[in-house]
C-alpha positions as CSV (number, residue, x, y, z in Angstrom):
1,X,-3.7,45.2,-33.5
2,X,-5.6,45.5,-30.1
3,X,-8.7,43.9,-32.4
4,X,-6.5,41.0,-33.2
5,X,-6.1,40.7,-29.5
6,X,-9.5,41.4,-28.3
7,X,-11.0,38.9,-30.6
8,X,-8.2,35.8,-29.4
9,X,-9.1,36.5,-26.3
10,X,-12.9,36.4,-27.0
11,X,-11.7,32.5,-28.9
12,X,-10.1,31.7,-25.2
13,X,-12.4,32.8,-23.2
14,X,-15.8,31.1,-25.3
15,X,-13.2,27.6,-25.7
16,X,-12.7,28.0,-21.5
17,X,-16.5,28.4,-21.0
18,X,-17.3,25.4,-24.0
19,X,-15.0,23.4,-21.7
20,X,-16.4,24.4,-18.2
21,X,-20.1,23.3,-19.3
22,X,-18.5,20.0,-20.8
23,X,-16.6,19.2,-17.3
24,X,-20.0,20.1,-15.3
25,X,-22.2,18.2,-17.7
26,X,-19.6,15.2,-16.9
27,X,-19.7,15.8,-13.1
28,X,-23.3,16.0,-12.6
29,X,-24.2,13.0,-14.8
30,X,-22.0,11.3,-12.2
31,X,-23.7,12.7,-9.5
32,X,-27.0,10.3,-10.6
33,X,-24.3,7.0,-10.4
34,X,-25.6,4.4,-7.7
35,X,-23.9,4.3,-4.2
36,X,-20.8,2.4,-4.2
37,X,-21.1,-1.2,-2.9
38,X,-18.1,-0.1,-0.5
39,X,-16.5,2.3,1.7
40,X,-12.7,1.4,0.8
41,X,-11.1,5.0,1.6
42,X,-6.7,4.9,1.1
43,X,-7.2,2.4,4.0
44,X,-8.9,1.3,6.8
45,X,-8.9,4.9,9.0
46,X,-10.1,6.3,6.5
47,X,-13.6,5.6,5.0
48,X,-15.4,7.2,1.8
49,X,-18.6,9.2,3.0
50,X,-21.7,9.2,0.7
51,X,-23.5,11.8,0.7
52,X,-27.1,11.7,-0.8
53,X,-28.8,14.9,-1.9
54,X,-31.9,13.2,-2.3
55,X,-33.3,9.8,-3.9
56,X,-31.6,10.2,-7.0
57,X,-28.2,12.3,-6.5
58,X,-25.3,11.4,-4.4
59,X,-21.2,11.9,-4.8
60,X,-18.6,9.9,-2.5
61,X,-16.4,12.4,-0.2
62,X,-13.3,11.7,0.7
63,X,-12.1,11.4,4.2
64,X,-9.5,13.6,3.8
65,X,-12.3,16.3,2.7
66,X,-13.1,18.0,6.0
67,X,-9.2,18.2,6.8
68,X,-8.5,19.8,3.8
69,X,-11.6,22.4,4.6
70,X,-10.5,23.0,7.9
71,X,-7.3,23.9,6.9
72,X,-8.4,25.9,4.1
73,X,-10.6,27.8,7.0
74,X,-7.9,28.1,9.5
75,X,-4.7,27.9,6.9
76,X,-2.4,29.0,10.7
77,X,-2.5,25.2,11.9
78,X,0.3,24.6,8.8
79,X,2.6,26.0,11.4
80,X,1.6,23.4,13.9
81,X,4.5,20.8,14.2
82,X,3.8,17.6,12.4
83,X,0.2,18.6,10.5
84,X,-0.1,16.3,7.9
85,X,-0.7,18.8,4.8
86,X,2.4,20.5,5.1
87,X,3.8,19.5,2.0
88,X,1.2,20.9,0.0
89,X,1.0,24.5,1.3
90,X,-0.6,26.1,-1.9
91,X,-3.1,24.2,-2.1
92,X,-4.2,25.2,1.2
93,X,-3.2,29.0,0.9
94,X,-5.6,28.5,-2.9
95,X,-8.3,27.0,-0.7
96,X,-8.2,29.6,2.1
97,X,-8.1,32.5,-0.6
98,X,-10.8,31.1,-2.7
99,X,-13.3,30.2,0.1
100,X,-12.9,33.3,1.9
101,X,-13.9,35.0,-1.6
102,X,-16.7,33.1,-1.6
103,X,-17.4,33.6,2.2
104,X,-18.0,37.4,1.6
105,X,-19.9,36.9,-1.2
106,X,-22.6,34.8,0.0
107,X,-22.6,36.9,3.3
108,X,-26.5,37.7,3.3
109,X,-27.1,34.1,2.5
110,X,-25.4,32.7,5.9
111,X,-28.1,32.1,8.0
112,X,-29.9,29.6,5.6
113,X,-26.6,28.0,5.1
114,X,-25.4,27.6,8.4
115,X,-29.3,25.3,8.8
116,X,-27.6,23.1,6.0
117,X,-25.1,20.2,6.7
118,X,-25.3,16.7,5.5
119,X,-25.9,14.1,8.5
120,X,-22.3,12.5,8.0
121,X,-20.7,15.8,9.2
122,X,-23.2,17.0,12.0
123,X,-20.4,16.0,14.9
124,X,-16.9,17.6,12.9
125,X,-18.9,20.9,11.6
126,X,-20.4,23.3,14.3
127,X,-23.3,24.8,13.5
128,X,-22.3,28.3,13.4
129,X,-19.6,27.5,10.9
130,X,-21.1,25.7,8.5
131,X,-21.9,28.5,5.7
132,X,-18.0,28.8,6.2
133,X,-17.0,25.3,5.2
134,X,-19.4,25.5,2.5
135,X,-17.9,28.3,1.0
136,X,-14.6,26.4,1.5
137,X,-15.6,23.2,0.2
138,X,-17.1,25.4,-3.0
139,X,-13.4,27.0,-3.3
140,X,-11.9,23.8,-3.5
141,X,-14.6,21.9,-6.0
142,X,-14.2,25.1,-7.9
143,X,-10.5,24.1,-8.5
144,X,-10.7,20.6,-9.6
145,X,-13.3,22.5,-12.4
146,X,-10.0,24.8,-13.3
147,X,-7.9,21.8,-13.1
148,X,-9.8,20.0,-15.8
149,X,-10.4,23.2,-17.8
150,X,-6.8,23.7,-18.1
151,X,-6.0,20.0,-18.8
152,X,-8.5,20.1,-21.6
153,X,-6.8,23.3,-23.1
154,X,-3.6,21.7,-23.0
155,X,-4.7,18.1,-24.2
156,X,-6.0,20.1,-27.5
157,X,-3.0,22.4,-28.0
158,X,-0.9,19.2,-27.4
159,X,-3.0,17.6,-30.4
160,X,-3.2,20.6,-32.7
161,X,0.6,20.5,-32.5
162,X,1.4,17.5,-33.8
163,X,-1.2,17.4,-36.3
164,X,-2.2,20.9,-37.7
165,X,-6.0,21.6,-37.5
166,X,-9.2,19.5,-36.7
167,X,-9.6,17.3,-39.6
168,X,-12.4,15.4,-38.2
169,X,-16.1,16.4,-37.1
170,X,-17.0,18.9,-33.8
171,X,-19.1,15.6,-32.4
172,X,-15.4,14.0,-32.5
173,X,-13.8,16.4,-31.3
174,X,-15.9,16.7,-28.3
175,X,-16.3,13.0,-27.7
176,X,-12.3,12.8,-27.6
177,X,-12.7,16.1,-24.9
178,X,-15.3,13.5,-22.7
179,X,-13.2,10.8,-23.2
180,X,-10.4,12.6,-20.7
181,X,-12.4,13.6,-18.4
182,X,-14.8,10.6,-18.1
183,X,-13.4,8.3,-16.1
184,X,-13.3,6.7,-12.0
185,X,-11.3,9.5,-10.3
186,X,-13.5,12.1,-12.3
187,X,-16.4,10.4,-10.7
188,X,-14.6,9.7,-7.2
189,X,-13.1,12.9,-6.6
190,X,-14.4,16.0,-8.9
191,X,-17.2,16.8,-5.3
192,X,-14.8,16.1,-3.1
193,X,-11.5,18.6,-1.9
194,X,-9.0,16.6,-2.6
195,X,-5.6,16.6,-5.4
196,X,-6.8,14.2,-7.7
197,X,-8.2,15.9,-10.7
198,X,-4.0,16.7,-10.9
199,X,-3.5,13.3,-11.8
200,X,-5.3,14.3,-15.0
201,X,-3.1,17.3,-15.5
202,X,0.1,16.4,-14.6
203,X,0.7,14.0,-17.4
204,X,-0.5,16.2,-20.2
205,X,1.8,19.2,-18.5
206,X,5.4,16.2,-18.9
207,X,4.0,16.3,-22.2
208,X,3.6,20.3,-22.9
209,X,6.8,20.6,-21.0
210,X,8.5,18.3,-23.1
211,X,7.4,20.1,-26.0
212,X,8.4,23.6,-24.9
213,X,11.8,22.9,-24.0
214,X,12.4,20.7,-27.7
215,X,11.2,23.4,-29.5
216,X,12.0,26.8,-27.9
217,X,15.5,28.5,-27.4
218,X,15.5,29.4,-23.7
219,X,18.3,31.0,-21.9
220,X,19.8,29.8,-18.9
221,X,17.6,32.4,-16.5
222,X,14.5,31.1,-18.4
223,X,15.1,27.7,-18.1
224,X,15.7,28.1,-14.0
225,X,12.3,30.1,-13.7
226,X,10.4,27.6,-15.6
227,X,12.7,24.8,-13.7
228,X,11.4,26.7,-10.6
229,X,7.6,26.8,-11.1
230,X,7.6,23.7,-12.2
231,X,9.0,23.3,-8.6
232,X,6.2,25.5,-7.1
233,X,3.4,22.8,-8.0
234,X,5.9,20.7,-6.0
235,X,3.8,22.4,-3.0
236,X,-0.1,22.0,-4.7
237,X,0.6,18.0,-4.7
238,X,3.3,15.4,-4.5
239,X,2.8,13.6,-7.7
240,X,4.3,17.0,-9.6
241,X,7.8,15.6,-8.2
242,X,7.6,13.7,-11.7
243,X,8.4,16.9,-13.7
244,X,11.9,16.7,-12.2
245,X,12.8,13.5,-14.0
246,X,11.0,14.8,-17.4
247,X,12.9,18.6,-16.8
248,X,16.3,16.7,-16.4
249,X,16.1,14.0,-19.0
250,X,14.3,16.8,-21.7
251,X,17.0,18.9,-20.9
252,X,19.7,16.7,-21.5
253,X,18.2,15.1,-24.5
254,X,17.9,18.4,-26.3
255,X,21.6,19.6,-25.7
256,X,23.2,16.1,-26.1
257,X,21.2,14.6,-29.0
258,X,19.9,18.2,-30.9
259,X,22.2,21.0,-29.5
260,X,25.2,18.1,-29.8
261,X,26.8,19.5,-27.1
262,X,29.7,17.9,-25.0
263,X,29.1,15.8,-22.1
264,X,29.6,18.3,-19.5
265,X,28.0,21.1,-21.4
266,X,24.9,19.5,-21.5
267,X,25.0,18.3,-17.8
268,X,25.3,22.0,-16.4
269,X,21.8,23.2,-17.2
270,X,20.2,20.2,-15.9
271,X,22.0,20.9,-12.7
272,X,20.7,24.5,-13.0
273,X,17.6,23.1,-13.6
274,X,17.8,20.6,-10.5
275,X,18.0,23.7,-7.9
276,X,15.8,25.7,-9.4
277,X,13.0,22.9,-8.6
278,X,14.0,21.8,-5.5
279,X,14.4,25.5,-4.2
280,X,10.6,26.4,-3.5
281,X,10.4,23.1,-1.5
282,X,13.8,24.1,0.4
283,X,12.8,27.6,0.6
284,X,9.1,26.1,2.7
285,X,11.7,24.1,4.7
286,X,14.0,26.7,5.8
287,X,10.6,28.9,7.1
288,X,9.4,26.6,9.3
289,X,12.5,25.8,10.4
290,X,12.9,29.8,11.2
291,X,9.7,29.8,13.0
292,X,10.7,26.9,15.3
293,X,8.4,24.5,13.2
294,X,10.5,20.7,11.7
295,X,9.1,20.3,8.3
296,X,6.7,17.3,8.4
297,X,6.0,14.9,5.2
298,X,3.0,12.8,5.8
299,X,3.7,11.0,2.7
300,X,7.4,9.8,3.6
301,X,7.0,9.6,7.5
302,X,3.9,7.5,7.6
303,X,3.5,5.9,4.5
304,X,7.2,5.8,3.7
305,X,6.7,6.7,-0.2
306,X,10.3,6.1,-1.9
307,X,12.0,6.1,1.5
308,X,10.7,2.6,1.9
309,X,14.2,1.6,-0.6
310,X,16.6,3.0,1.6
311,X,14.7,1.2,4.6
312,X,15.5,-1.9,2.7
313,X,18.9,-1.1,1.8
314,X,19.5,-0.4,5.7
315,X,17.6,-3.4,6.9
316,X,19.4,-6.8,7.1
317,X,16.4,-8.5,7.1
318,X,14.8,-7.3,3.7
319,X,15.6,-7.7,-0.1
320,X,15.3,-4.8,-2.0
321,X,15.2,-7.1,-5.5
322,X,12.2,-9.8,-3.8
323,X,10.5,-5.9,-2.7
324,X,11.0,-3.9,-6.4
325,X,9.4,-7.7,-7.4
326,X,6.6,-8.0,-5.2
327,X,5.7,-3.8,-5.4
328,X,6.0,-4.3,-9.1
329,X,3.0,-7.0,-8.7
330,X,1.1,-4.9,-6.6
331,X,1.3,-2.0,-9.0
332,X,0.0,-3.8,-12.0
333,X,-2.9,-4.8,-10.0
334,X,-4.1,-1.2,-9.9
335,X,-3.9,-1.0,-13.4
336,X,-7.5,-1.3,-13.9
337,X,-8.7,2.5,-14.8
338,X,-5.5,2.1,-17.6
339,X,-7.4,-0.8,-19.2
340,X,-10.0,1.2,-21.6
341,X,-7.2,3.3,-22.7
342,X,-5.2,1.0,-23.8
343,X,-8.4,-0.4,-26.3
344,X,-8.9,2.5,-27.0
345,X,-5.1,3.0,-28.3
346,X,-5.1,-0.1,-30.3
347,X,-8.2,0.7,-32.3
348,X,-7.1,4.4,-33.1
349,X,-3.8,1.8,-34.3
350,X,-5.8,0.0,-36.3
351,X,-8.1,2.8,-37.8
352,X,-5.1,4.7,-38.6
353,X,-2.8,1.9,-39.7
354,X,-1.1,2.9,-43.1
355,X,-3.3,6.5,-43.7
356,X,-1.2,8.2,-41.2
357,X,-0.4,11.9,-42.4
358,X,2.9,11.6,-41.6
359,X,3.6,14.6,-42.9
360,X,1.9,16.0,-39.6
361,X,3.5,13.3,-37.4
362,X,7.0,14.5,-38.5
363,X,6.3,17.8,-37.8
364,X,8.6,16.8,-34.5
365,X,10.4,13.6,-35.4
366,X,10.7,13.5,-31.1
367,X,6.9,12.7,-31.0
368,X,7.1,9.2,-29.9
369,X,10.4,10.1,-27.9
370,X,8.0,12.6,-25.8
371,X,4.8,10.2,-25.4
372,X,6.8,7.0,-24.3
373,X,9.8,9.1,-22.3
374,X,6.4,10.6,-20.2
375,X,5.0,7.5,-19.8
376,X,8.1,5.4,-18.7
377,X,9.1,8.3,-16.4
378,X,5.5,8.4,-14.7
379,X,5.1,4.1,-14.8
380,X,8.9,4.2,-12.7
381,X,7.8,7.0,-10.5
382,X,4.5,5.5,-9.1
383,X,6.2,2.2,-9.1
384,X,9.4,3.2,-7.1
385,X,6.8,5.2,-4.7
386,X,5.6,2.3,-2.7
387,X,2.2,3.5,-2.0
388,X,-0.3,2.1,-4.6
389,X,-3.6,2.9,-5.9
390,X,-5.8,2.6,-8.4
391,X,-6.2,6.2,-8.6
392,X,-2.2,7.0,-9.1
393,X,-1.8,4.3,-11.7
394,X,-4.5,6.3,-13.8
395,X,-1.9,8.9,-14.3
396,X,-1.1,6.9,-17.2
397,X,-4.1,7.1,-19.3
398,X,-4.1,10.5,-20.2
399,X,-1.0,10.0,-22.2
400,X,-2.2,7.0,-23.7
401,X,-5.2,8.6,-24.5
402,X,-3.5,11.8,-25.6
403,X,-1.8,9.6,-27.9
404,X,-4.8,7.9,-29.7
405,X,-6.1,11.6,-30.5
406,X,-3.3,12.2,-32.2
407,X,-3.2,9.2,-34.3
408,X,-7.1,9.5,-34.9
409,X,-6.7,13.9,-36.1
410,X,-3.8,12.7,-38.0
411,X,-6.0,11.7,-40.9
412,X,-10.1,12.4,-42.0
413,X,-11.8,9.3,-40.9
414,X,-15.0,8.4,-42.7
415,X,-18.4,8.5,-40.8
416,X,-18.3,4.8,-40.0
417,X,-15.4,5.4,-37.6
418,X,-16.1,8.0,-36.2
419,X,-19.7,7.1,-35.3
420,X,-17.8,3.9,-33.7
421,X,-15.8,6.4,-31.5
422,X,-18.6,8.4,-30.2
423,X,-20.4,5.4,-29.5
424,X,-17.5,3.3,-27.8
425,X,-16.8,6.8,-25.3
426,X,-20.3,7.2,-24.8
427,X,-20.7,3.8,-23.9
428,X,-17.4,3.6,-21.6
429,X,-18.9,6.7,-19.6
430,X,-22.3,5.1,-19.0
431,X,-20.2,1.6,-17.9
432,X,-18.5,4.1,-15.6
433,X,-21.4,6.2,-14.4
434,X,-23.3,3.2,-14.2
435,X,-20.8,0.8,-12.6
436,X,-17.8,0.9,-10.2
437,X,-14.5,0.2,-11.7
438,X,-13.2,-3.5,-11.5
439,X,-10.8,-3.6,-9.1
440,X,-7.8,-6.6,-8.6
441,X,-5.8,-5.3,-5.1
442,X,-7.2,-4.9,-1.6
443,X,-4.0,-2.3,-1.0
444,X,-5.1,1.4,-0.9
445,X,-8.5,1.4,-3.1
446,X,-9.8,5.1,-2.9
């Protein structure tokens, strides 16, 4: 038995590192893209860095990098009122944990690093400090690598469960792995501290959830502490609010349309599954509040993300119907990075049409319930928002993508097609390492 074990973990652990050198390989080819023509940051305060690392490699930085350093260094100013990172705690408790790790580790190399610091940060990084905020800043690159290791580990689980094996080739296979993780906010964001690599993971985790609670048994306590972790990446990054509508419409789908349970029966463990969410959020409220400190939400105070309806409900002088409209218009026109994935969906449709396995397919006859629930559920959430960018709407192409996987493992294609597919991705990722993304909206770029 402990054989058995030992040698699934050895699978895991060589399909983790196979996965890490594919998201680096990805990264650093990006790292040779040209400068970006422009500096468009989420708006006008707040300009994209380049940073050049000599004449041939260079990665944009965020503005919000250095913030999210110094709090990772000094993780205390959370406590001060109003900070603007508040609502996304654990990510700063990860950074600080990970970059003092680092910190001590590098110790006898902190002379030579503290002589190091790009030109753009010579004024916002003392000296003294600056083999500190490198170890920070590796903490924090280090876990958009994580992020994407774990998304492709779920992205494959999610496709070996709706159709059985890999049918198809390992070049394929890999080239479907690329395809993920080869895109604008890979390039944009994978160097810099920031959230976004989530917005890769978050819709392949709706889907996984989705899957877990359709086919699993779960008890009432289970289903609360799954509720309730799901609730604890409420705290990493915004955008994970999402898995409350997928948790509450899963839920009830499974006990009203499978379980065929009564009305009220099936409403009492979404409730359940309501607090258990919103209770690690409540929980970071009440602390604060018992230190003396009001909870602060940059994202609602200042940029008024879904409080921006009840503003227009309140308001005499605005119409929430001409507002849902004119949002609705802005949102489409960050639809750009979803463009190539929705190609990409319609020839997996048409090299699949009528040799589907559906024997596979049917293995859960809630497969196309789960993909299009996730994808409506994630389409109304960034819509209602209010606060648009390009990089939010690309929440959507995972699951699109995801879904084109499946349809193209569901049957053996013949070399022909799949030579077409390795040469289509490989061709998108030198458009995108090569090019910037078109863009249709001035609103919120990067």
């Amino acid at each position: 038995m402990d054989r058995i074990v030992s040698f699934f973990v050895f699978l895991s652990m060589k399909k983790i590192i196979q996965y890490a050198i594919l998201v680096l390989i990805t990264a650093v080819s990006f790292l040779f893209s040209p400068k970006p023509v422009n500096n468009n940051g989420p708006d006008k305060h707040c300009p994209t860095n380049y940073i050049r690392l000599n004449n041939s490699l260079g990665f944009s930085m965020n503005c919000d990098a250095v913030e999210y350093i110094g709090l990772s260094v000094k993780p205390s100013l959370l406590f001060k009122q109003g900070n603007r990172r508040q609502s996304r705690m654990f990510y700063i408790l990860y950074g600080s944990a990970a970059g003092y790790s680092i910190y001590f580790l590098t110790s006898p190399i902190h002379k030579t690093l503290n002589n190091i610091v790009p030109k753009q940060f010579e004024t916002q990084i003392p000296n003294k400090k600056v083999s500190v905020y490198i170890s920070h800043y590796a903490g924090l690159v280090f876990f958009n690598l994580l992020i994407l290791i774990f998304a492709l580990l779920l992205y494959e689980k999610i496709i070996f469960y709706y159709t059985g094996p890999w049918k198809n080739s390992a070049l394929l296979r890999i080239t479907l792995l690329l395809l993920l993780i080869s895109n604008n906010s890979t390039k944009t964001f994978f160097w810099t501290p920031h959230q976004q690599m989530f917005n890769t993971l978050l819709p392949l985790f709706s889907i996984g959830l989705f899957i877990w609670l359709f086919k699993n048994h779960y008890s009432k306590t289970r289903l609360f502490f799954i509720s309730f972790l799901c609730g604890t990446l409420l705290l990493f990054y915004g955008s994970f609010l999402v898995l409350l509508p997928v948790l509450l419409v899963s839920v009830f789908y499974k006990n009203r349309k499978i379980l065929k349970q009564k009305f009220t029966q099936a409403s009492t463990p979404v409730l359940l599954s309501f607090v258990a969410f919103t209770l690690p959020i409540f929980v970071w409220i009440i602390f604060l509040k018992f230190i003396g400190v009001n909870f602060y939400s940059h994202e609602t105070a200042y940029f008024r993300q879904f409080i921006w309806i009840f503003d227009a409900l309140k308001s005499p002088d605005r119409n929430l119907a001409s507002e849902l409209a004119l949002n609705l218009l802005i949102y489409l026109k960050t639809s750009a990075p979803v463009i190539f994935a929705i190609i990409f969906l319609l020839i997996s449709f048409f090299f699949s049409y009528n040799k589907l396995d559906s024997g596979n397919l049917t293995r859960s006859k809630h497969f196309n319930f789960n993909f299009i629930s996730v994808a409506l559920l994630i389409f109304i959430f960034f819509w209602l928002m209010g606060y648009y960018a390009d990089r939010l709407t690309y929440t959507l192409s995972p699951v699109i993508i995801c879904y084109a996987a499946i349809l193209l493992n569901s049957l053996k294609l013949n070399n022909v097609k799949t030579i077409s597919i390795v040469c289509l991705v490989l061709l998108w990722h030198i458009f995108i390492l090569m090019n910037e993304m078109p863009h249709f909206t001035d609103r919120f770029y990067y």
